[in-house]
N, C-alpha and C positions, 0 to 999 in steps of 0.2 A: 966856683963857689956853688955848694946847693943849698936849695931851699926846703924847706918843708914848711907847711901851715898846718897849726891843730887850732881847732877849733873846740871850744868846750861852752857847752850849752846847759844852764842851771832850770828845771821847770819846778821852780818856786812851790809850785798850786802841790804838784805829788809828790814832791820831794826827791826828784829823779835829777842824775846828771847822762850828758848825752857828751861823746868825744866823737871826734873827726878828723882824721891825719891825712893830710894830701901830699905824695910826695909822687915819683916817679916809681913805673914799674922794676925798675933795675934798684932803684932803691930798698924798692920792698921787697923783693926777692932774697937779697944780699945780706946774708948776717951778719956780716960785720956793720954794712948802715944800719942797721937793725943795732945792735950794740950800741952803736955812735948815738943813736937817737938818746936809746934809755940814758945811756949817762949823760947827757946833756938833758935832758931831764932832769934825773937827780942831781946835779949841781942847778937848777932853776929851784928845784924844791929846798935845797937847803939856801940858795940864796934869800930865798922868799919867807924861808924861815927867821932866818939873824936878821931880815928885816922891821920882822915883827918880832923880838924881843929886843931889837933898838928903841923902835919905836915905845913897847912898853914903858920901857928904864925911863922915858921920860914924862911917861903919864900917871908916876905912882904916886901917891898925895901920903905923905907924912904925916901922921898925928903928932902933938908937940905930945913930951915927953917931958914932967917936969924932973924926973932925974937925972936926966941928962946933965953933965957939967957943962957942955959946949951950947952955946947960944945959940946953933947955926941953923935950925928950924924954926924958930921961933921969928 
C-alpha cells in the first residue's frame, strides 16, 4: 500500500490557499503515480461535490403555494 498526505492550508486574513504533498521520491518522479494521484483526486472532488448537493436537497425550505392541489407542503 502507499501513502501519500496533502496537506492544505486556508490563510483566512489574505485569502490565500497553501498545498503540501508528502509522498516518496520514486513516487514523484513516476508519472504514472503522478497520474494515480490526480485521479484520485478528481474522484475526491467530485465525491465532495454530490456531497454537497445531497446535503442541499435537504435544506431547501419550500414556500406554501396556494395553488397547488396536493396538500403536501403545507
Amino acid at each position: 500500500m502507499k501513502e501519500v498526505n496533502i496537506k492544505i492550508r486556508f490563510d483566512d486574513e489574505n485569502g490565500k490557499i497553501g498545498f503540501a504533498i508528502e509522498r516518496t521520491s520514486e513516487m514523484f518522479d513516476d508519472i504514472t503515480e503522478t497520474l494515480r494521484l490526480i485521479g484520485a483526486l478528481t474522484i475526491l472532488v467530485d465525491r465532495e461535490k454530490n456531497r454537497i448537493e445531497k446535503t442541499k436537497a435537504y435544506k431547501v425550505n419550500y414556500d406554501k403555494n396556494d395553488d397547488d392541489k396536493f396538500d403536501i407542503w403545507r
